[in-house]
VOZA-932597 format. One record per residue (C-alpha): x negated, y negated, z; residue in three letters. Coordinates in steps of 0.001 Angstrom, whole numbers, padded with zeros to 6 digits, always signed. Each point is the difference from the previous one (the first is absolute). Layout:
BEGIN
XYZALA
...
end
This chain:
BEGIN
+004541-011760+023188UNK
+001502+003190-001303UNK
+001679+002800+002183UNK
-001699+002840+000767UNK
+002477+003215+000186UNK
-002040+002047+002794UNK
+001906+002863-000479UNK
-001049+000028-003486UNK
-003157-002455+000281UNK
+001278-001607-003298UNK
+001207-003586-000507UNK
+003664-000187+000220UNK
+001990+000023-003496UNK
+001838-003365+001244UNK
-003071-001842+000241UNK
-002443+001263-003044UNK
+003475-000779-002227UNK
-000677-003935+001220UNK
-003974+000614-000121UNK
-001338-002090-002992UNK
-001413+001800-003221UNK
-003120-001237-001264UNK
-002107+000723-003353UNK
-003483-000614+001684UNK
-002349+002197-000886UNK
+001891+001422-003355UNK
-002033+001304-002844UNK
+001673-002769-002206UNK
-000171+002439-003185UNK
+001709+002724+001361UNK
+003007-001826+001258UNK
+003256+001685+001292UNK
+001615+001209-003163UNK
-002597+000363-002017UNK
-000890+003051-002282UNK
-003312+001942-000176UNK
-001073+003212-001170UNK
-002783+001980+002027UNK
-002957+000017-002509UNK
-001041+003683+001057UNK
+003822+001234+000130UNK
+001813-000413-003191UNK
+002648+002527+001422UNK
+000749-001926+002867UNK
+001787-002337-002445UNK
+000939-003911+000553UNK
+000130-001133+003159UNK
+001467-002762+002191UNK
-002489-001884+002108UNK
+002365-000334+003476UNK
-002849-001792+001479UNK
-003283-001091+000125UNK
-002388-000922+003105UNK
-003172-000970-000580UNK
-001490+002667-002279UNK
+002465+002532+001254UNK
+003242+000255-002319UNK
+002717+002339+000626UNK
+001579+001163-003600UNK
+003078+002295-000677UNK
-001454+002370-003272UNK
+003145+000993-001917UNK
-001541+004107+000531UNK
-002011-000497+002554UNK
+001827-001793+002825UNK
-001339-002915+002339UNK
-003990-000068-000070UNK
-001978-002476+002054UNK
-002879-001219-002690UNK
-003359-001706+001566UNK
-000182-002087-003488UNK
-004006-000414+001458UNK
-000353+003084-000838UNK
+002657+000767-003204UNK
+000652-002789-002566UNK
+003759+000356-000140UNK
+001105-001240-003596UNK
+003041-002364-000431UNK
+002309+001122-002051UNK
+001682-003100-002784UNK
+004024+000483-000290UNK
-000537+001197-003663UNK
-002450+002774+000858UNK
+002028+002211+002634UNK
+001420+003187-000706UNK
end
């Protein structure tokens, strides 16, 4: 059972280091590491897909910063290694 920092109401650092990481729930095409471009951004530029939870995905845009996608909603395009910019 994790610790609970009351101070802080946070689990302690200590214990979510030990806490194991798990891929359920992933949107397996937009994996960690991945690059997409935002179909209705083309200056947001590439981005790296830093992760993906159910049909949320959090991406860093090379212009645009970190954006959390709802890929329900936008159809995120992967990006093949010989098509970035």
């Amino acid at each position: 059972m994790p610790v609970v920092d009351r101070a802080r109401g946070a689990q302690s650092n200590a214990i979510r280091a030990f806490s194991p990481i798990t891929t359920a729930g992933m949107t397996s095409d937009f994996a960690p590491g991945a690059i997409v471009r935002h179909p209705n951004e083309p200056d947001w530029g590439d981005g790296m897909v830093q992760s993906a939870i159910g049909n949320r995905v959090t991406v860093n845009f090379e212009h645009a910063g970190k954006r959390m996608i709802d890929v329900s909603v936008i159809a995120l395009q992967l990006v093949a290694h010989d098509e970035r910019e």
